[in-house]
C-alpha positions in Angstrom: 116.8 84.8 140.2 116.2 86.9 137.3 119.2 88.2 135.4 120.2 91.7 135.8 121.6 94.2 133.6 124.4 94.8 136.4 125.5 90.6 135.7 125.6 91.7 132.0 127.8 94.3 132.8 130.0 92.2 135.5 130.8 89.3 133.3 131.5 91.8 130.3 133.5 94.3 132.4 131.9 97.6 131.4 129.6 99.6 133.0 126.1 99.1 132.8 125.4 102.0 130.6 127.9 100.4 128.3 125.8 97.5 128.4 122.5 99.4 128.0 123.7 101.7 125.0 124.8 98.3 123.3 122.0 96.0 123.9 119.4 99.3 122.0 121.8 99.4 119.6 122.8 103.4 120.7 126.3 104.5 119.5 129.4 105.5 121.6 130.2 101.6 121.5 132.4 100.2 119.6 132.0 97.0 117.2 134.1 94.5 118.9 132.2 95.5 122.7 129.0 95.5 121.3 128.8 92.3 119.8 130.9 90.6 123.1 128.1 92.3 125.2 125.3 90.8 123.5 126.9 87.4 122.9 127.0 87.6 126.7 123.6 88.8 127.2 122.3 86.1 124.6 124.4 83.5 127.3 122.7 84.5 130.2 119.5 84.9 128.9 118.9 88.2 129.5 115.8 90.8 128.7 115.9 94.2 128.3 112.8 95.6 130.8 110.4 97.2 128.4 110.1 99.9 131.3 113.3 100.5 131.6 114.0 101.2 128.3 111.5 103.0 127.9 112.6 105.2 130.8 116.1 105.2 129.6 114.1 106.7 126.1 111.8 109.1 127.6 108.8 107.4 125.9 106.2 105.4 127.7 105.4 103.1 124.4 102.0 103.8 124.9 99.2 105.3 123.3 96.0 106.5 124.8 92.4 105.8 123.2 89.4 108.1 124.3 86.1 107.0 123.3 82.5 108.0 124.4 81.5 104.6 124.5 83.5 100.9 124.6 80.7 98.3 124.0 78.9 99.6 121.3 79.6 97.7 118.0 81.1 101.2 116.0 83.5 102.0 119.4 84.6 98.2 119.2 85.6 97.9 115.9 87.4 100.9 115.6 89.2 99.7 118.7 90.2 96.7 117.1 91.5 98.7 113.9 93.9 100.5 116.3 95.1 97.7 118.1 95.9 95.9 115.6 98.8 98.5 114.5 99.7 98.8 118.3 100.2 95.6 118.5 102.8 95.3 115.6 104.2 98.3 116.8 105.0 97.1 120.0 103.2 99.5 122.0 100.3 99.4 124.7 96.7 100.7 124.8 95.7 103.2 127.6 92.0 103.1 127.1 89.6 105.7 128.7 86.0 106.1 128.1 84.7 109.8 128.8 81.1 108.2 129.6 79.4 106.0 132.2 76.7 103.9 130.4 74.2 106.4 132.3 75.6 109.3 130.5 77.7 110.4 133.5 80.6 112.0 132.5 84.0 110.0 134.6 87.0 112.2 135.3 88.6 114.2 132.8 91.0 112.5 130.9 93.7 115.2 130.0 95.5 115.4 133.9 95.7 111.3 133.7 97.4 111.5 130.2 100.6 113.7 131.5 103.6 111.6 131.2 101.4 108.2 131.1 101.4 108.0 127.2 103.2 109.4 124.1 99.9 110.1 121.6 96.4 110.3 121.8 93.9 108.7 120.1 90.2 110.4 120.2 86.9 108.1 118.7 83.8 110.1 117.8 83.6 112.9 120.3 82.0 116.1 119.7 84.1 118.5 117.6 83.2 121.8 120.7 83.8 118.9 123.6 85.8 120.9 126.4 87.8 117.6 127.0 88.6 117.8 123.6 90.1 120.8 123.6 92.0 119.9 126.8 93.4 117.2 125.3 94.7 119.0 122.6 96.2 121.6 124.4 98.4 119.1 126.0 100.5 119.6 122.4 100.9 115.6 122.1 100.5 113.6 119.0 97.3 113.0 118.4 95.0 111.5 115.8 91.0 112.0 115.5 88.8 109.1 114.3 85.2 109.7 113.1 85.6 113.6 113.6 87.3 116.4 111.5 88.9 119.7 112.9 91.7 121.8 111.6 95.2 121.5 111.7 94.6 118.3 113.4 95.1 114.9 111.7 92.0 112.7 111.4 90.0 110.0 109.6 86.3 110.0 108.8 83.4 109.3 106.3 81.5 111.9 104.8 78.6 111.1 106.6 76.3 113.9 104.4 77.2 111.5 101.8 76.4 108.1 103.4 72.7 109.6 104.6 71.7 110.7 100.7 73.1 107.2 99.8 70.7 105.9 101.8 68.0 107.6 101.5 68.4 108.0 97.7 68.5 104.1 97.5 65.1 104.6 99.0 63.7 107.3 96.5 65.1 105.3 93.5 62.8 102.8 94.6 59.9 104.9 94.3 59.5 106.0 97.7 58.1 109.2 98.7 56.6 108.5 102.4 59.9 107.8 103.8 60.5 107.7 107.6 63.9 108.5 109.5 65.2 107.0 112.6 67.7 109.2 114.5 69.4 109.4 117.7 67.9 111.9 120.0 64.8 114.3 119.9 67.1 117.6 120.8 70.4 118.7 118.3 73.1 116.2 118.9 76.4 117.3 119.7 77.8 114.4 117.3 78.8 115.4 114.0 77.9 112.3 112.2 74.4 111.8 113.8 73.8 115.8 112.5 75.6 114.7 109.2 73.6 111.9 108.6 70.6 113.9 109.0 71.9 116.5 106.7 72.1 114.1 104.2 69.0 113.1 104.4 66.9 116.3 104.3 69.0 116.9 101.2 68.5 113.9 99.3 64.7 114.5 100.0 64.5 118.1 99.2 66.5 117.2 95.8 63.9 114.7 94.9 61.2 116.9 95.7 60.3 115.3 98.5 58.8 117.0 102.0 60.3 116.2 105.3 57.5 115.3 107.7 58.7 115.9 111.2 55.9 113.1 112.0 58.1 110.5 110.4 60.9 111.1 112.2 61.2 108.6 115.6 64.4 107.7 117.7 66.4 105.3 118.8 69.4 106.5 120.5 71.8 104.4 118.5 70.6 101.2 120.1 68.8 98.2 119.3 66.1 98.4 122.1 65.7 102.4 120.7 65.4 101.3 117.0 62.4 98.9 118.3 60.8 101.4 120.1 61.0 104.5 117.2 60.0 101.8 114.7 56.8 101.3 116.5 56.1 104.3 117.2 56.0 104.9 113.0 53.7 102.3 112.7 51.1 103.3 114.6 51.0 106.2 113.1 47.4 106.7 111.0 49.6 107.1 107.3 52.7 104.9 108.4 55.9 105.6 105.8 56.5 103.0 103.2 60.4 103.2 103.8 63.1 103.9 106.4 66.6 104.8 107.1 67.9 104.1 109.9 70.8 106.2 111.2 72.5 103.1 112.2 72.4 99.5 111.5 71.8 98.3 115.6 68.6 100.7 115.1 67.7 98.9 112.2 67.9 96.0 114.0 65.5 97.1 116.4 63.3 98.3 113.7 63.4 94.8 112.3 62.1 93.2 115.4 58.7 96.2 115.5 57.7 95.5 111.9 57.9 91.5 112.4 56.2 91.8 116.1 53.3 94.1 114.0 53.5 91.4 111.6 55.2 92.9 109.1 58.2 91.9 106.8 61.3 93.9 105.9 61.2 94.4 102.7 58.1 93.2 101.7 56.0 95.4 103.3 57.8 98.2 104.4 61.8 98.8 103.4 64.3 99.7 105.4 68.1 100.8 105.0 70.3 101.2 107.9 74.3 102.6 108.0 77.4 100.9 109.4 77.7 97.4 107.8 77.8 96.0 111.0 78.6 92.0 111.3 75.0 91.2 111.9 73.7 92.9 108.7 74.0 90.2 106.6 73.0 87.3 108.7 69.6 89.4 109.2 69.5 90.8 105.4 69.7 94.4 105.9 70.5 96.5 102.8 73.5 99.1 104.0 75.7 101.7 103.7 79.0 100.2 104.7 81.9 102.3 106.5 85.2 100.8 106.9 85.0 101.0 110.7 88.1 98.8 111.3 90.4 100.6 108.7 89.1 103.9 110.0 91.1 102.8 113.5 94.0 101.0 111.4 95.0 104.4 109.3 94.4 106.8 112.3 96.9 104.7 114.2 99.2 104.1 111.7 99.5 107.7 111.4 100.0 108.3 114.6 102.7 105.8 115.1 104.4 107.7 112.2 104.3 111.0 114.3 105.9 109.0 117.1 108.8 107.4 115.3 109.4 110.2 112.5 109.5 113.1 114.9 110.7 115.5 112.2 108.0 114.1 109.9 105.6 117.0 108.6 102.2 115.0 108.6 99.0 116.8 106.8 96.7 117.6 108.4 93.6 117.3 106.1 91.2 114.7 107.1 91.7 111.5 105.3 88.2 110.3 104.5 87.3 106.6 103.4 84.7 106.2 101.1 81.4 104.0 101.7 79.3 101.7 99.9 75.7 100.2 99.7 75.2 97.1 99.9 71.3 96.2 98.6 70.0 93.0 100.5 66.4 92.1 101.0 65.1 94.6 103.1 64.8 96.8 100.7 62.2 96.4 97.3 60.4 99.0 95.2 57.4 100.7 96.2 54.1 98.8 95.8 51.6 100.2 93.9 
């Protein structure tokens, strides 16, 4: 049979609140017990229950991840960011996607949160989602990743910036027919899909450049939607002779139309994505690399600070990483 905390307490001859004010180091126990109890407890063997304790604490010692997606290469990165500081940490992940794959939303995630986890951790929603806002009227400690609002801790890109990086890489080259693959036909409620955009209208408009609305395709973030956007830019009668790519899986996608048209990246028609996603430069794409992983880390290692430093004031200006592009082959001056 498993030991108990009640044997602990029987062959020390206390009580067991003795014995569980001892064993997590608490005070109101002096030297001499303390170190009998756990020479006791270190004879028997005995664990302290991780629920129990955290019971006895009035924390759960876990943390609660929202995300509009899980399997998407961004969503699963970032994941693996904030894990890996829950993990040292000693605490659990409560994950919950606010999504089907269809686009159906589940249930709302703010009445499963009461008294299941101690912070929140939100991925990439829309800044006017109503969960959102339930979420943060539950007044727990919470950290945004891939989002900014006020007063509310988070970590992002500046994703204005990472679309004129792009697309400037582009014009340098002596581009001026330049093509844009983004998300969805109607205005996105995602800040960095608008962002992105943002950035590229300005870059162009800087360089003098129009913005022909018949050069813009999309791919809804996915391979299979980069394919089909980059096709349909192709068969266009005056194709562009360059294009970002909102996201690197789009790009990939885009990769696959020009070579099925007989095309080559690069050669024939450049093309710059965003993310710096693993694949990126097994397939040569040139990119504008975020630091998906560290955006997780920092978020949760902020919030792990809230949890343990209570009295703690932590800012709440967003905390924003920078980016870089990487050139790689798919991407070549203009031919004359």
């Amino acid at each position: 049979m498993a030991i108990t905390i009640k044997d602990v307490a029987d062959a020390a001859g206390v009580s067991t609140a003795t014995v569980s004010r001892a064993l997590r180091g608490l005070p109101n126990v002096d030297s001499a017990t303390r170190e009998r109890i756990q020479r006791i407890a270190t004879d028997l063997d005995y664990v302290i229950s991780p629920s129990a304790s955290r019971l006895a604490s009035g924390r759960t010692g876990s943390i609660a991840v929202i995300t509009p997606y899980i399997a998407r290469w961004y969503f699963s990165t970032v994941l693996s960011g904030v894990e890996s500081v829950l993990q040292s940490a000693g605490m659990d992940l409560l994950l919950m996607s606010v999504s089907t794959p269809e686009g159906q939303h589940r249930l709302p995630p703010a009445p499963r949160l009461r008294r299941r986890v101690d912070g929140v951790l939100v991925i990439g929603l829309p800044p006017q989602d109503a969960q959102l806002h339930e979420v943060l009227s539950l007044r727990m400690p919470t950290s945004l990743i891939g989002l900014v609002m006020p007063g509310v801790p988070s970590v992002a890109i500046d994703d204005v910036v990472a679309g004129q990086i792009a697309t400037q890489h582009l014009i340098n080259l002596g581009h001026e027919r330049i093509g844009v693959i983004n998300g969805a036909p109607i205005m996105s409620p995602y800040t960095a899909e608008n962002d992105r955009f943002r950035g590229f209208e300005a870059a162009m408009t800087d360089a003098g450049l129009p913005v022909d609305p018949m050069l813009e395709a999309y791919g809804y973030f996915t391979i299979a939607g980069g394919e089909q956007a980059m096709t349909a830019l192709l068969t266009q009668k005056n194709p562009p002779t360059a294009v970002f790519a909102m996201s690197d899986e789009m790009a990939f996608g885009a990769m696959k139309a020009m070579r099925s048209h007989g095309l080559v990246p690069g050669r024939d028609i450049s093309l710059v994505g965003i993310d710096g996603h693993d694949m990126s430069e097994f397939l040569d794409l040139t990119t504008v690399v975020q630091p998906v992983h560290d955006l997780g880390r920092i978020a949760a290692e902020a919030l792990v600070l809230q949890l343990r430093s209570p009295g703690v004031e932590v800012p709440t200006d967003a905390i924003r990483l920078p980016t870089q592009l990487i050139v790689r082959g798919s991407t070549s001056p203009k031919r004359a």
